[in-house]
DRENDO-119338 format. One record per residue (C-alpha): residue in three letters; x, y, z. Coordinates in steps of 0.02 Angstrom, whole numbers, plus 32768, in hexadecimal, padded with zeros to 4 digits. Each point is the difference from the previous one (the first is absolute). Example, Ala and Ser with C-alpha at 12.3 -4.5 7.8 and 13.67 -1.06 7.14 Angstrom:
2
Ala82677F1F8186Ser804580AC7FDF
//
This chain:
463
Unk71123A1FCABAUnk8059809F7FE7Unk7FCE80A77FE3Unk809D805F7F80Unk8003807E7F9BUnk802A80107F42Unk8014807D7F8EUnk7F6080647FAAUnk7FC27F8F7F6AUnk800880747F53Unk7F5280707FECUnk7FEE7FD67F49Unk7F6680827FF8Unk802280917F9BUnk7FE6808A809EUnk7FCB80867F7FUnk7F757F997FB1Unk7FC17FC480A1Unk7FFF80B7804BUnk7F9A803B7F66Unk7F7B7F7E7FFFUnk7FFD7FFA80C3Unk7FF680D17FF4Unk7F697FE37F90Unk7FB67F9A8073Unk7FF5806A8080Unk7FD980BB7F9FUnk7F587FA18004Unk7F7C80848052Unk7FDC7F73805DUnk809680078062Unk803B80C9801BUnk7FAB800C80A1Unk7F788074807BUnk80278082806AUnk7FD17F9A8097Unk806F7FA58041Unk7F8F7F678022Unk7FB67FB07F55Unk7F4C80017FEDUnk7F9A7F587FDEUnk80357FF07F60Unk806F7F737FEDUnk804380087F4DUnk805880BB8041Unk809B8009804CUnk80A7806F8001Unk808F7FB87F9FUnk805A80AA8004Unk80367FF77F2AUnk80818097802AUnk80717F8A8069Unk80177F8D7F7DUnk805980827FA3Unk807F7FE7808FUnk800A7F377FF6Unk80907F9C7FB2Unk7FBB7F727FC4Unk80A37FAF7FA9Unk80367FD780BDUnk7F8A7F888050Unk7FC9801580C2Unk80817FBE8082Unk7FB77FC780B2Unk805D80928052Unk7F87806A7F9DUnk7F727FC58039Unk7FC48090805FUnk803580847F65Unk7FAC80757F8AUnk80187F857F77Unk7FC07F6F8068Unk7F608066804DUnk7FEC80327F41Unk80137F597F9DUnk7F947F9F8070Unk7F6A80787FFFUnk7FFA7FE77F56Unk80147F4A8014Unk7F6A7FF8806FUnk7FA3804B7F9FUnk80287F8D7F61Unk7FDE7F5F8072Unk7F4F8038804AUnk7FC280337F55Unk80057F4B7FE6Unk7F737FF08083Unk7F4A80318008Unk800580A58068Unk7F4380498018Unk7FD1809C806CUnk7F777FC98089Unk7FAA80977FC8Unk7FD97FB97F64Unk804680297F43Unk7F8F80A57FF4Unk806F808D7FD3Unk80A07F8C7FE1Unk7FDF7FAC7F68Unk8081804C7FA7Unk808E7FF5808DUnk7FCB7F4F8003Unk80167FE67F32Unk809E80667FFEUnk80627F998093Unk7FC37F5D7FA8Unk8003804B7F36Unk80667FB37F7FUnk807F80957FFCUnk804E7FE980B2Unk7FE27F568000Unk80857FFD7F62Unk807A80778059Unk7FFF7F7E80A6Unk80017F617F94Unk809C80497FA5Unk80638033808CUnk7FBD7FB0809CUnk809A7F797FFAUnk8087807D7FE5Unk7FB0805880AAUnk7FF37F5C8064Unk80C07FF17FCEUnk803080B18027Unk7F957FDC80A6Unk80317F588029Unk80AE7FCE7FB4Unk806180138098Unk7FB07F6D8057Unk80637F867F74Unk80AB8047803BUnk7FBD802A80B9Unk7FCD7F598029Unk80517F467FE0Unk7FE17F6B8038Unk80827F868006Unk802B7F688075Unk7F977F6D8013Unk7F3880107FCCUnk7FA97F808039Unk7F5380168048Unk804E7FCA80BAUnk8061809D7FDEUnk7F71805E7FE0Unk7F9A7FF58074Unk809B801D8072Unk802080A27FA6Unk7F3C803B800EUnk7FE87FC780A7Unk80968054803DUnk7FDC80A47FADUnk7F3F7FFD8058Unk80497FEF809FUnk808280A87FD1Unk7F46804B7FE9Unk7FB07FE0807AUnk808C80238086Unk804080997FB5Unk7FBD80B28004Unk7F8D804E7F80Unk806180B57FE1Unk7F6080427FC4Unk7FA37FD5808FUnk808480468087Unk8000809F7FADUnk7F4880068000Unk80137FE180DCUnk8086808D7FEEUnk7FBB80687FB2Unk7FCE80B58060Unk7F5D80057F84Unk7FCE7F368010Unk7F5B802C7FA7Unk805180367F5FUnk80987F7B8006Unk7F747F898005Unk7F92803A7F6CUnk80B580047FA6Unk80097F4D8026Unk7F497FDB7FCEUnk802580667F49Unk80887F937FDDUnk7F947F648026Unk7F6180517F92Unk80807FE47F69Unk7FF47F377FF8Unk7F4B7FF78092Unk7FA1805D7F86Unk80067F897F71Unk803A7F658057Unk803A7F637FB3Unk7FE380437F47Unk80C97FC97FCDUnk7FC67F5C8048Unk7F547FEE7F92Unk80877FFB7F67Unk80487F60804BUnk7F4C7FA08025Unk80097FBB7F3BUnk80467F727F99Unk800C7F58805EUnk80907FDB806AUnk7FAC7F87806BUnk7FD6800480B6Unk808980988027Unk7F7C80627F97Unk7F627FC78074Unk806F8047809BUnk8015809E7FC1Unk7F5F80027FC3Unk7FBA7FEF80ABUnk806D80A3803DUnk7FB780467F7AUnk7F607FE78021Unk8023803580B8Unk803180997FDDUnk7F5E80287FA6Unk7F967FD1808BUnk7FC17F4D7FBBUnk7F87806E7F8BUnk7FC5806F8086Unk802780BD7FF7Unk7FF68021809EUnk807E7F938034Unk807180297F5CUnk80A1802F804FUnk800E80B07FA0Unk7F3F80188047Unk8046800580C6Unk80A6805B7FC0Unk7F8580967FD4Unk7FB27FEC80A7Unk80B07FFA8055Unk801080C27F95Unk7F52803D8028Unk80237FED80B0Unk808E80707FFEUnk7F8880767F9FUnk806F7FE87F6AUnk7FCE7FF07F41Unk7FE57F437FBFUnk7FF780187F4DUnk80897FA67F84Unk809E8067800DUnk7FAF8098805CUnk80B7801C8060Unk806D7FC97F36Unk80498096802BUnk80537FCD80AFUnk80367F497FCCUnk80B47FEC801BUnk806C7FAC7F6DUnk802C7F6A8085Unk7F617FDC8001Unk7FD0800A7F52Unk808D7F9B7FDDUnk7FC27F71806EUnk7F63800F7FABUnk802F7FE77F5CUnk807C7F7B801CUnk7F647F928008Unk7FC180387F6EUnk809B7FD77FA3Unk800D7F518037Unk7F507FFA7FDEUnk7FF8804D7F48Unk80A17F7A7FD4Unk7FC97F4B801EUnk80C17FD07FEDUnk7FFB8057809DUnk7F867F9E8052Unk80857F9B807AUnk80418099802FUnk7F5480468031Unk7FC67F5E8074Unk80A6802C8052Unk7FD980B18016Unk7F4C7FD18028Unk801C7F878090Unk80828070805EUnk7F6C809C7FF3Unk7F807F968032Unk807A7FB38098Unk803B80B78038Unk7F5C804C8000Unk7F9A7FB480A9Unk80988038806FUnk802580B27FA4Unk7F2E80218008Unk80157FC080CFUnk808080798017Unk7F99807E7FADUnk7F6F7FF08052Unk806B800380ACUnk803C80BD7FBBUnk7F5D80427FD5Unk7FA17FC78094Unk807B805D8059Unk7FF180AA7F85Unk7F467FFA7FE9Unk7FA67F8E8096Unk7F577FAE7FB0Unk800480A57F88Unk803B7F9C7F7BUnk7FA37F767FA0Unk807D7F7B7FF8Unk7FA17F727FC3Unk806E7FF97F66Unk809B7FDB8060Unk7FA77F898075Unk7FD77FA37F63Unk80927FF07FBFUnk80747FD480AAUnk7F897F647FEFUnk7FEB7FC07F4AUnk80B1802D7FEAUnk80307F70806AUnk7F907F947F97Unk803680547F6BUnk80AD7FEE8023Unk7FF57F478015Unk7F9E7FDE7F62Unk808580707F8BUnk80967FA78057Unk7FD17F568013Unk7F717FE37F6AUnk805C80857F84Unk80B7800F8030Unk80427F668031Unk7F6D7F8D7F9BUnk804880567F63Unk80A27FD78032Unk7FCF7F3E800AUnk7F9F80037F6EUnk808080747FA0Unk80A67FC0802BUnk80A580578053Unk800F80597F68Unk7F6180768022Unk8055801680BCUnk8075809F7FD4Unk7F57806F7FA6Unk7FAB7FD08096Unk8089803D8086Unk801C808E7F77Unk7F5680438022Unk80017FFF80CCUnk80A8805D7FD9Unk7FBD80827F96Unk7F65800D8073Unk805F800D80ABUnk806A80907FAFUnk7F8080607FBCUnk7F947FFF80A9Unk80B380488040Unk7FE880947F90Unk7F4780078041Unk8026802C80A9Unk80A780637FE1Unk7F9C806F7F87Unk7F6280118080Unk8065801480AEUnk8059809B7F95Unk7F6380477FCAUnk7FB67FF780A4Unk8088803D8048Unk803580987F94Unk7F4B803E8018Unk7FF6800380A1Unk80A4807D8020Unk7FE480787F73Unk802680888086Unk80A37FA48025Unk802680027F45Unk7FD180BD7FF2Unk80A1801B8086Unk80717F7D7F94Unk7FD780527F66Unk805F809F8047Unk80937FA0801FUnk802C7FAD7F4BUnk807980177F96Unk7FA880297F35Unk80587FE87F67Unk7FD5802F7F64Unk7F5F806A7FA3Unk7F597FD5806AUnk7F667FB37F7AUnk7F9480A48007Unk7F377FAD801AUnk7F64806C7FCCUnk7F6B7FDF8051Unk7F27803C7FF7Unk7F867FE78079Unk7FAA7FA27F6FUnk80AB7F947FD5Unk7FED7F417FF9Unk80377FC48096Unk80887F6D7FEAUnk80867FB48084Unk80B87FEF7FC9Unk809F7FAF8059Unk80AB801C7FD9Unk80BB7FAE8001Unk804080618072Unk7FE5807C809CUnk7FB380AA7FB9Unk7FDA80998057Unk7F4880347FD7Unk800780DC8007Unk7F7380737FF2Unk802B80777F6BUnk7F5380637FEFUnk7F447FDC8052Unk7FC67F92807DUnk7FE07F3F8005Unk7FF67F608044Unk80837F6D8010Unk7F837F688000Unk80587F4B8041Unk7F887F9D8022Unk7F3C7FD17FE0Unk7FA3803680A2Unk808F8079805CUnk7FED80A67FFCUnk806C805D7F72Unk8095806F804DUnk7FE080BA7FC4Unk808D80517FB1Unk801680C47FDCUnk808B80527F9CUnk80957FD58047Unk7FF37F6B8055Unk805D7F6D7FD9Unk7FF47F448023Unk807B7F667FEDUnk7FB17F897F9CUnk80597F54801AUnk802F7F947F6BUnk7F767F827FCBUnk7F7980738060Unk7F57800E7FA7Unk7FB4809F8018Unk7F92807F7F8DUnk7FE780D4800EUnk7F72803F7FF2Unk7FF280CE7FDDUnk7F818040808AUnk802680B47FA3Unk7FCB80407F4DUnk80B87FB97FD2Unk80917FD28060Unk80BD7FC47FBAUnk806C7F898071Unk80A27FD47FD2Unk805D7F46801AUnk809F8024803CUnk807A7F557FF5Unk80557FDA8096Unk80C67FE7800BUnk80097F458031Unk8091802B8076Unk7F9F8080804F
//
């Protein structure tokens, strides 16, 4: 099995018509933000940040290069949001006061918009992986298993870049609760892409995953659901549990994971692809959650309520050997060699988009916790061309952005706040002050004066 690359298959979407109906989408009030930057329990609200589609060309689909852009961060957002409003999201507070949030995310009139352009997204989104990944050679199921097994064992040796640059980091503390954001994403509503699988009748395969399923929810008890002890995991660091309290701070590696499940979930001719993707999570997670429990131990001694990863270093192991050797390879058998490529296909896709998890936290982590170095490197760039001139209230709806490449964030007028992360403390800023804001960075401002400008400065790639 080899892994090549091919040219970018033809985006036969017409950008323009996607743009408008995906622009509609999101001028929803539902969706144009708080001033806070965490979201309140309310879990049909969320920021999709409508003014940065004006900036989004839609007649060039995503590359995998790109997956840490504005584009990316912006397309999958949206994305999100069109897959969970396909599941049964309720506050634990009750409906009181919501009603209307609640019939607006689930109405008629954005349920049209997503039905009519929630396949030109996934393609936008997702086309790369046709060209990025091929499988070619022999595909037999001795081959793989060969292929899965050795990719486990490249898990479980390697190093988690997330979780070094949480040890590294000078404030450990907030490099952790950046880890445990990017984690609230998918441990919040776990195993809903799965549910969409659990139907039909595809023999004994479908019992297996069935009994993952059913693990993850606990066997029927709440308390031992596995999104029930993720909150606890939260509360212990003092931090919010509520669906999508940190949407703001998600990263667009993550995201991206997170919705690759969904889309080999929402397309059954996917399904091979997703039993592939499924046993090679399922395999990785017991040593990646050991390792993680090793770090924070270490950050936060018994501080921490880490039952969630304690689960899950041990019914990952059984987990792991019910989706590779009752799923995987028994669909294999019962399938034939000619099922074997989806299935390597979707370990493929699932290894590389992990990747993209870790790259995408370690960098986060890591740019937060040296925003002092960054206010000294933002003295020495090079800028090119007319800075984006930004406007900002102390009543503004706070959003987070990224960009393509390095900017210099300036001070024009006023006073405010750089905010990189959920739980760090925002880095003050006063007129004049400048910092380098690294390509693929997520960050928001928020005005701690009447009004404040900044401007974004583009960096000089040579500089």
């Amino acid at each position: 099995m080899t892994i090549q690359e091919q040219r970018l298959p033809v985006f036969e979407s017409n950008g323009e018509a996607l743009r408008g109906r995906v622009a509609t989408y999101a001028a929803s009030e539902l969706f144009g933000g708080q001033p806070d930057p965490l979201h309140g329990p309310n879990p049909y609200r969320r920021t999709l940040v409508p003014e940065a589609l004006a900036e989004l060309d839609f007649d060039r689909p995503l590359a995998a290069r790109e997956f840490a852009t504005s584009r990316s961060l912006t397309a999958h957002r949206i994305l999100g949001t069109y897959y969970e409003s396909e599941t049964v999201l309720l506050p634990d507070q009750g409906l009181a006061g919501l009603r209307t949030d609640f019939a607006t995310f689930y109405g008629e009139d954005l349920r049209r918009i997503r039905e009519s352009s929630l396949s030109d997204l996934e393609r936008f989104a997702f086309g790369f992986l046709d060209s990025e990944v091929e499988v070619s050679g022999d595909c037999t199921a001795e081959v793989l298993d060969t292929y899965l097994r050795h990719l486990v064992d490249e898990a479980a040796n390697g190093e988690s870049a997330a979780l070094n640059a949480v040890a590294g980091a000078v404030n450990r503390p907030m490099a952790a609760d950046t880890y445990l954001v990017q984690l609230a994403l998918d441990g919040l509503t776990e195993a809903s892409a799965m549910s969409r699988n659990l139907g039909g009748a595809y023999g004994p395969e479908q019992s297996a995953l069935f009994k993952v399923f059913i693990d993850e929810f606990g066997y029927g008890a709440y308390e031992a659901k596995h999104t029930t002890i993720f909150t606890k995991m939260l509360r212990s660091r003092g931090m919010a549990s509520h669906v999508h309290a940190y949407w703001n701070f998600y990263l667009p590696g993550p995201i991206a994971i997170n919705n690759h499940y969904y889309l080999l979930s929402r397309d059954h001719s996917k399904f091979f692809r997703y039993a592939g993707a499924v046993a090679y999570a399922e395999a990785v997670f017991a040593p990646a959650f050991v390792k993680m429990i090793k770090v924070f131990r270490d950050v936060f001694g018994d501080d921490v309520d880490l039952h969630y990863c304690d689960e899950h270093a041990h019914i990952d192991e059984h987990h792991g050997r019910i989706t590779r050797e009752e799923i995987l390879l028994a669909l294999a058998e019962r399938h034939g060699d000619h099922v074997v490529p989806e299935l390597m296909r979707g370990i493929a896709e699932a290894r590389l988009l992990g990747g993209w998890f870790e790259d995408d936290t370690a960098a986060q982590i890591e740019w937060a916790d040296t925003i002092p170095a960054h206010r000294e490197r933002a003295a020495g760039r090079t800028l090119e061309g007319p800075p984006e001139r930004v406007e900002r209230t102390r009543k503004a709806m706070f959003s987070t952005r990224n960009h393509d490449r390095d900017m210099v964030l300036e001070i024009e007028h006023g006073e405010a706040e750089l905010v990189t992360s959920a739980t760090g403390t925002p880095e003050p800023l006063a007129k004049g002050d400048a910092v380098l804001v690294p390509a693929g960075r997520v960050y928001g401002v928020r005005s701690v004066s009447d009004s404040s400008v900044h401007l974004l400065h583009p960096v000089r790639d040579d500089s």
